[in-house]
C-alpha positions as CSV (number, residue, x, y, z in Angstrom):
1,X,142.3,90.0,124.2
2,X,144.2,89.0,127.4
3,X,142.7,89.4,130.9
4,X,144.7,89.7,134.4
5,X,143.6,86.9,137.0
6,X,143.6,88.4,140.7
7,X,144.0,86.6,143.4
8,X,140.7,87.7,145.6
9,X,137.3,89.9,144.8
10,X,139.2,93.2,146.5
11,X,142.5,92.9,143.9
12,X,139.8,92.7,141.0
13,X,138.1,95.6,141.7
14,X,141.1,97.6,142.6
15,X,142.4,96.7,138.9
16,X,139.0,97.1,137.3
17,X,138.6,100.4,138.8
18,X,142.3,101.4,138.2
19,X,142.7,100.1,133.9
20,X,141.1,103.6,132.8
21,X,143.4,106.0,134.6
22,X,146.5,103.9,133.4
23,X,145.0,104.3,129.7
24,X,144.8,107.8,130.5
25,X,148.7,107.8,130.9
26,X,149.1,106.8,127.2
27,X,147.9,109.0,124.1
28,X,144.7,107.8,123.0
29,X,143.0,109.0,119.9
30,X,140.2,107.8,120.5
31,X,140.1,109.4,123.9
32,X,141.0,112.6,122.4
33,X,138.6,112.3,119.8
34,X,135.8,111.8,122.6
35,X,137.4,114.9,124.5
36,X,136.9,116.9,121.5
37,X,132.9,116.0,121.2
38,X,132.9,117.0,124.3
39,X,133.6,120.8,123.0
40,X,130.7,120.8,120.7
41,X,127.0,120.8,121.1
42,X,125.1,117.9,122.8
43,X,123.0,117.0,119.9
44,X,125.5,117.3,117.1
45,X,128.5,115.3,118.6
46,X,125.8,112.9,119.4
47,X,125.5,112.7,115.5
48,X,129.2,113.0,114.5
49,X,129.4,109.8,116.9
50,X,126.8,107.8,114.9
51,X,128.2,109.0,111.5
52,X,131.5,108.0,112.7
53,X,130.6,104.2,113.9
54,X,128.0,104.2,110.8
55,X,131.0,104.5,108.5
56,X,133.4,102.6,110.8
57,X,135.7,105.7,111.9
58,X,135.9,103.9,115.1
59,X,137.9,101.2,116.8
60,X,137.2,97.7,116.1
61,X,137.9,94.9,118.7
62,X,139.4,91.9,116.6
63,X,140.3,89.6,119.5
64,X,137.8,87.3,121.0
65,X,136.6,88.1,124.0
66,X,137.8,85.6,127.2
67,X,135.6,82.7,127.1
68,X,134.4,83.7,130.7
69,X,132.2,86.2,129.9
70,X,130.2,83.7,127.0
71,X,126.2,83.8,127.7
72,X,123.6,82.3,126.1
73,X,120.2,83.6,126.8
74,X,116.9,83.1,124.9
75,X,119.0,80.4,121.8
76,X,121.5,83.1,121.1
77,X,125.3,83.1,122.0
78,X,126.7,86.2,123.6
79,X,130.2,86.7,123.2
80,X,130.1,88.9,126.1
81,X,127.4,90.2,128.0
82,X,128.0,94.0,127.6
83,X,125.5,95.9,125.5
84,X,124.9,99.1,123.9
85,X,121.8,100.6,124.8
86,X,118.5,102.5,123.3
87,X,118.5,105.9,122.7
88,X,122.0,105.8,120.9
89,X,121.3,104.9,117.8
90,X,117.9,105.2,117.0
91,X,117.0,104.8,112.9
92,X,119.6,101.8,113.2
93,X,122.3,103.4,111.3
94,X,125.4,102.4,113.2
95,X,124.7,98.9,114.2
96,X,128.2,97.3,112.3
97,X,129.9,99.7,113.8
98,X,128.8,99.2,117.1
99,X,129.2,95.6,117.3
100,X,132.4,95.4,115.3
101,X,133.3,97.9,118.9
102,X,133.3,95.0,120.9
103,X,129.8,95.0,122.3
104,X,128.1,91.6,122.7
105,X,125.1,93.5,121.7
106,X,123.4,96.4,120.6
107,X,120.1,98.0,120.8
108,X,118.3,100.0,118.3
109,X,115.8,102.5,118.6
110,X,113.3,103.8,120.1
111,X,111.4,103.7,116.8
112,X,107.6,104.8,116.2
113,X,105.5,104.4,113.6
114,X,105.7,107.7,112.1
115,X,108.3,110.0,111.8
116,X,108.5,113.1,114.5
117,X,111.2,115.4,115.0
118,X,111.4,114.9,119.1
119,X,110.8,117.7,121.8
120,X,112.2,121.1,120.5
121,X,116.0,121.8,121.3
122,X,117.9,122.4,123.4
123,X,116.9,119.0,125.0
124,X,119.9,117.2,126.0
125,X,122.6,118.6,128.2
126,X,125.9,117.3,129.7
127,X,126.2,117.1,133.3
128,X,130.2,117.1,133.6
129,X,130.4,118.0,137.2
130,X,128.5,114.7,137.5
131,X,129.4,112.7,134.6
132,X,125.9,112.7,133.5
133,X,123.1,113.6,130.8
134,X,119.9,114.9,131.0
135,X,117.5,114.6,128.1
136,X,114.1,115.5,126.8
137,X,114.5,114.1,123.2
138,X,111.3,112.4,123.0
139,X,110.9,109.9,120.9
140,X,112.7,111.7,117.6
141,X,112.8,109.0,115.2
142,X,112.5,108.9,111.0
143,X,109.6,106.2,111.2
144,X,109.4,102.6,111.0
145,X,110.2,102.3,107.0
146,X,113.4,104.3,107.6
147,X,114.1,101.8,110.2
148,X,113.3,99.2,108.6
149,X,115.3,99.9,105.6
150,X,118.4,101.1,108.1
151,X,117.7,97.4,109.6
152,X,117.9,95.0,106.8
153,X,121.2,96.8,105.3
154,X,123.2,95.5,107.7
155,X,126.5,93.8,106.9
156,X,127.2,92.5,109.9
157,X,124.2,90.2,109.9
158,X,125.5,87.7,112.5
159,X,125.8,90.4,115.6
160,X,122.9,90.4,118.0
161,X,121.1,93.6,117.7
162,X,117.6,94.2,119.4
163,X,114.9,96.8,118.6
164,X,113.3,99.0,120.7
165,X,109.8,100.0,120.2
166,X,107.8,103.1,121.1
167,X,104.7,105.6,120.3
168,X,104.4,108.6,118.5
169,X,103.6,112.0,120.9
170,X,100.0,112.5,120.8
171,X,98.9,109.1,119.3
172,X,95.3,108.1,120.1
173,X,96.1,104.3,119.5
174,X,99.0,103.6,122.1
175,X,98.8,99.6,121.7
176,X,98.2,100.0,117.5
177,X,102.0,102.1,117.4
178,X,103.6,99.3,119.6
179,X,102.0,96.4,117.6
180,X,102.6,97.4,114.3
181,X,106.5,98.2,114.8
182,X,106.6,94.8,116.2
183,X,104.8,93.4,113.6
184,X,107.2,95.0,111.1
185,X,110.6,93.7,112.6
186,X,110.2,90.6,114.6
187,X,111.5,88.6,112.3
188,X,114.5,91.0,111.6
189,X,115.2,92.0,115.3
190,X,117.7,89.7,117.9
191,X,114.9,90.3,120.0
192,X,112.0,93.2,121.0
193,X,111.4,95.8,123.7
194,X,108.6,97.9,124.3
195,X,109.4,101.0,126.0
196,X,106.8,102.1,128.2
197,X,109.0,104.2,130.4
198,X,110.5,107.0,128.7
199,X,109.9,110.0,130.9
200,X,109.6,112.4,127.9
201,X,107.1,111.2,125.9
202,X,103.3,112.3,127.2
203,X,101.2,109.8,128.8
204,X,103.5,106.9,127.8
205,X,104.5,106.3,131.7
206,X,100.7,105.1,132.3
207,X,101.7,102.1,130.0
208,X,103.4,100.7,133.2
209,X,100.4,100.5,135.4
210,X,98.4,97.2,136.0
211,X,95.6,98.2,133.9
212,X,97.3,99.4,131.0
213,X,100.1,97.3,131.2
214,X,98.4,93.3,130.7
215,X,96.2,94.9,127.4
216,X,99.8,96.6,126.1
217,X,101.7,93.0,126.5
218,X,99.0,90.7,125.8
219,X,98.4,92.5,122.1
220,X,102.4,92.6,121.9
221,X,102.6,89.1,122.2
222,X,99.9,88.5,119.7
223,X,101.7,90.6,117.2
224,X,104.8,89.0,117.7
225,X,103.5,85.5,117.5
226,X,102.0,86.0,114.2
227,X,105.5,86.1,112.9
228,X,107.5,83.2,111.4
229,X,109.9,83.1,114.1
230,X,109.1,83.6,118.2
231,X,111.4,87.2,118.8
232,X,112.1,87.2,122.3
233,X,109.8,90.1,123.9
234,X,111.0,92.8,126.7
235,X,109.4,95.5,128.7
236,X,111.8,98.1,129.7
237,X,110.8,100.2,132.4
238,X,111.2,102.9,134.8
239,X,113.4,103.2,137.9
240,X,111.1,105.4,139.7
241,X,108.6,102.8,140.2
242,X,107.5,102.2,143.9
243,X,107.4,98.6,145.3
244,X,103.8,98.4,143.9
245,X,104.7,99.6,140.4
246,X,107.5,97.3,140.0
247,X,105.2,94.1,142.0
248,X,102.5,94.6,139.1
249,X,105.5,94.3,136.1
250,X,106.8,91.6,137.5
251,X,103.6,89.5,138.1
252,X,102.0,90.4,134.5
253,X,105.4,89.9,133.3
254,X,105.3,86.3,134.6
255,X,101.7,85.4,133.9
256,X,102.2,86.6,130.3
257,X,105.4,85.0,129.4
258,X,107.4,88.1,128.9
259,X,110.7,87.1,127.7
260,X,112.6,89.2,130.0
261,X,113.0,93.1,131.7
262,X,115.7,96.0,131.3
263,X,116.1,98.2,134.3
264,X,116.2,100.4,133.9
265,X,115.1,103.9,131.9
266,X,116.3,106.8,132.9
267,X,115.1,108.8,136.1
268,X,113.2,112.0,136.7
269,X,114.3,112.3,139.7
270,X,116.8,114.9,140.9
271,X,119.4,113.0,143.7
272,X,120.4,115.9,146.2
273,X,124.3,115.1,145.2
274,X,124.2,116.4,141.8
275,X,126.9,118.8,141.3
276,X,125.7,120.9,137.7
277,X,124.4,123.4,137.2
278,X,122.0,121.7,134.5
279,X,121.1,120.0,137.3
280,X,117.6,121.5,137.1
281,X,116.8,120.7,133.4
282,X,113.5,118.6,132.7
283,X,114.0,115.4,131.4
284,X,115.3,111.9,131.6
285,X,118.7,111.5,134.2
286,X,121.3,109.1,133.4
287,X,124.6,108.0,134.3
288,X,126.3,107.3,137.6
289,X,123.4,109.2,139.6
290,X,120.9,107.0,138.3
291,X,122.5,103.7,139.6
292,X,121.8,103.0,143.3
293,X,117.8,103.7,141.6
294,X,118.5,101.7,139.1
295,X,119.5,98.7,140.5
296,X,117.3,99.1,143.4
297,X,114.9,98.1,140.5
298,X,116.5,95.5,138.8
299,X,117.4,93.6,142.1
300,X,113.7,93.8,143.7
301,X,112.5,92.7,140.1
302,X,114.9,89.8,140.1
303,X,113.5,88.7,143.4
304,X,109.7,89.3,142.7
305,X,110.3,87.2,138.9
306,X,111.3,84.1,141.3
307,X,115.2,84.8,139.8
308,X,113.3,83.1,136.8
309,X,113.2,85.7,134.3
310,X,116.4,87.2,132.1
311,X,116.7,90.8,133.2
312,X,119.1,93.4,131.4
313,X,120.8,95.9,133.8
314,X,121.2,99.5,132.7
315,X,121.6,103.0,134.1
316,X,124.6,104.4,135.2
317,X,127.2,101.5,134.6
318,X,129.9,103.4,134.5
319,X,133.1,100.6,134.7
320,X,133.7,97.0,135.2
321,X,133.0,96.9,138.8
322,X,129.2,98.6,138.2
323,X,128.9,96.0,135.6
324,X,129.9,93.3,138.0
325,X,127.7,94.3,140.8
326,X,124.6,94.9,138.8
327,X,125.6,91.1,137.2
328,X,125.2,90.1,140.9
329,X,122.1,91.9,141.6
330,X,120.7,89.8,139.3
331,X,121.3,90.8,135.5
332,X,122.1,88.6,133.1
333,X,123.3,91.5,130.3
334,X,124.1,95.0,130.9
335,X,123.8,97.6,128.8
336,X,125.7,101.3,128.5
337,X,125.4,104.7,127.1
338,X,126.0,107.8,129.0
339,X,129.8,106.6,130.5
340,X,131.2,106.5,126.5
341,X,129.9,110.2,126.6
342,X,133.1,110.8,129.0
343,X,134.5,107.5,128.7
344,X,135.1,107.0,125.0
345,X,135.0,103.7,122.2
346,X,138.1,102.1,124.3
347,X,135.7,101.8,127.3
348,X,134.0,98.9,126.2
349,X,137.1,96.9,126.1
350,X,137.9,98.2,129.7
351,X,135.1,96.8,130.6
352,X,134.9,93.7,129.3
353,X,138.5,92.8,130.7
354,X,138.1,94.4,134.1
355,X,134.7,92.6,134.4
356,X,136.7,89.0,133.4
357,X,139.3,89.7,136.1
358,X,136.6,89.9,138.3
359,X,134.3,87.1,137.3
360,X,137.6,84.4,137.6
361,X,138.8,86.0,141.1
362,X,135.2,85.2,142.4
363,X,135.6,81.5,141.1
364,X,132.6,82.1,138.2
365,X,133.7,80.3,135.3
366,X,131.0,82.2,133.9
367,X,128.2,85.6,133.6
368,X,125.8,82.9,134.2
369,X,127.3,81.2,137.2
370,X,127.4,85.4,138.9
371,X,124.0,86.3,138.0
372,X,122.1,87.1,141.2
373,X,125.0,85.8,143.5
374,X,124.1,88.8,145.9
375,X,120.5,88.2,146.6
376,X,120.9,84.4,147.2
């Protein structure tokens, strides 16, 4: 893999921005592939995309990536810091196939306990007009021994794949869901997230609030430190915290030991530029709608952690440049979903080489060196 060194911060961004529409000049399978999900229900391209990475119908990535974008974070090398996020694949079926992609990383989940089927369909819808999703999927998972099982099959053992945990809809014992998937796969799982910010799932959203919050991590932690190994532990959460919400994270986050933050989830709110007309469909908003929210969030928790504590940026990274910024804002990983949508597999690398050009024009000789450059 080959990357293009610019001569200033402006050229790199120009060229970051500029690599997908000179892709577009060439016929890409992949591409049309993705253009032809695009024709067929939500919920079932979403599955002919997981069958298709699960039996590696995708593209691989066999070059190693530019040495610039190396991170290590929590005693684990990234080969790049771009990630696949939660919600993709969530019984851990296509975890090869995503890293064998080109993504440093990938996220499973969210799992719960037991198996549910999710909110009744429809409940995810493309926002094209916007380049956005909307969905109100709610938890739909096979259960934690489906997971599990998905989990230890892997072939690719060596590829840094984190779990995300949840609760089933209607539980009465919130903390008992979160600490027994944890206890199941913390010595399987890269590392752990609790997702207390799904805006779909009833009552879950309350798990972010002081009071809930400490008893929620404190028990997590417990479960995970009865395992052989320490897991590194995350709390994901929501981008429609006020300054309040996202001052009490960050200072139980700190007096627990948290292992790190992703911001964000995705948004309930509706911005007033949305083009759609699913624009007025409950559930969750992501993709380039959600990101002035999202990092909003992940720069005033990098600042309230003391720039301390590793924080994952997600939510409407839609190129190298959004990767870039929300690196400066204060990220030290980013993670994707709703740009492959309309994007495709060949976006990763797009990324990853636009996001190099850009690091090396700034003088970072690496993700590290970048990480919070704009709030110092």
């Amino acid at each position: 893999m080959t990357s293009t060194v610019f001569p200033d911060t402006r050229q790199g961004l120009s060229a970051a921005r500029a690599a997908p529409e000179a892709r577009k000049s060439r016929f890409d399978p992949f591409r049309a592939g993705t253009g032809l999900l695009r024709r067929i229900p939500p919920n079932m391209a979403h599955r002919a995309a997981i069958l298709a990475l699960k039996y590696r119908l995708t593209p691989t990535d066999p070059d190693p990536d530019p040495p610039v974008l190396a991170t290590r974070l929590w005693g684990m090398d990234f080969a790049n810091p771009i990630g696949m996020a939660a919600g993709f694949d969530k019984d851990a079926e296509a975890l090869d196939g995503l890293i064998a992609s080109g993504f440093g990383f990938a996220e499973a989940g969210t799992v719960t306990p037991r198996p549910q089927d999710g909110n009744p369909r429809p409940n995810l819808f493309r926002l094209p007009a916007d380049r956005a999703l909307i969905n109100r999927l709610g938890f739909p998972s096979r259960g934690l021994d489906r997971f599990a099982e998905n989990f230890a099959s892997r072939a690719l053992t060596g590829g840094i794949v984190g779990v995300n945990v949840g609760i089933n809809t209607g539980t009465d014992d919130a903390i008992g869901d979160i600490t027994s998937c944890i206890s199941r796969l913390a010595e399987q799982a890269s590392y752990l997230v609790i997702n207390v910010s799904c805006p779909n799932t009833p009552g879950l959203c309350i798990w972010q609030e002081r009071d809930h919050l400490r008893p929620l991590v404190e028990s997590a932690m417990a479960a995970r430190d009865r395992a052989s190994r320490t897991t590194p532990l995350l709390i994901k959460i929501s981008p429609d915290l006020d300054d309040a919400g996202l001052q009490a994270v960050a200072e139980i986050a700190v007096e627990a030991g948290i292992d790190g933050l992703i911001a964000s989830n995705t948004t309930v709110e509706r911005p007033a530029t949305l083009r759609d007309a699913n624009a007025h469909e409950k559930g969750g908003l992501s993709g380039p709608p959600l990101a002035a929210a999202a990092t909003r969030a992940l720069a005033r928790l990098y600042s309230l952690t003391g720039a301390k504590m590793p924080i994952i940026g997600c939510g409407g990274i839609t190129n190298a440049a959004d990767a870039y910024a929300r690196i400066r804002a204060g990220a030290s990983l980013v993670q994707i979903y709703t740009a492959l949508v309309y994007g495709g597999p060949g976006l990763v690398k797009e990324i990853k080489d636009g996001l190099a050009a850009l690091l090396i024009a700034d003088g970072f000789s690496s993700v590290a060196d970048a990480v919070g450059a704009d709030r110092a």
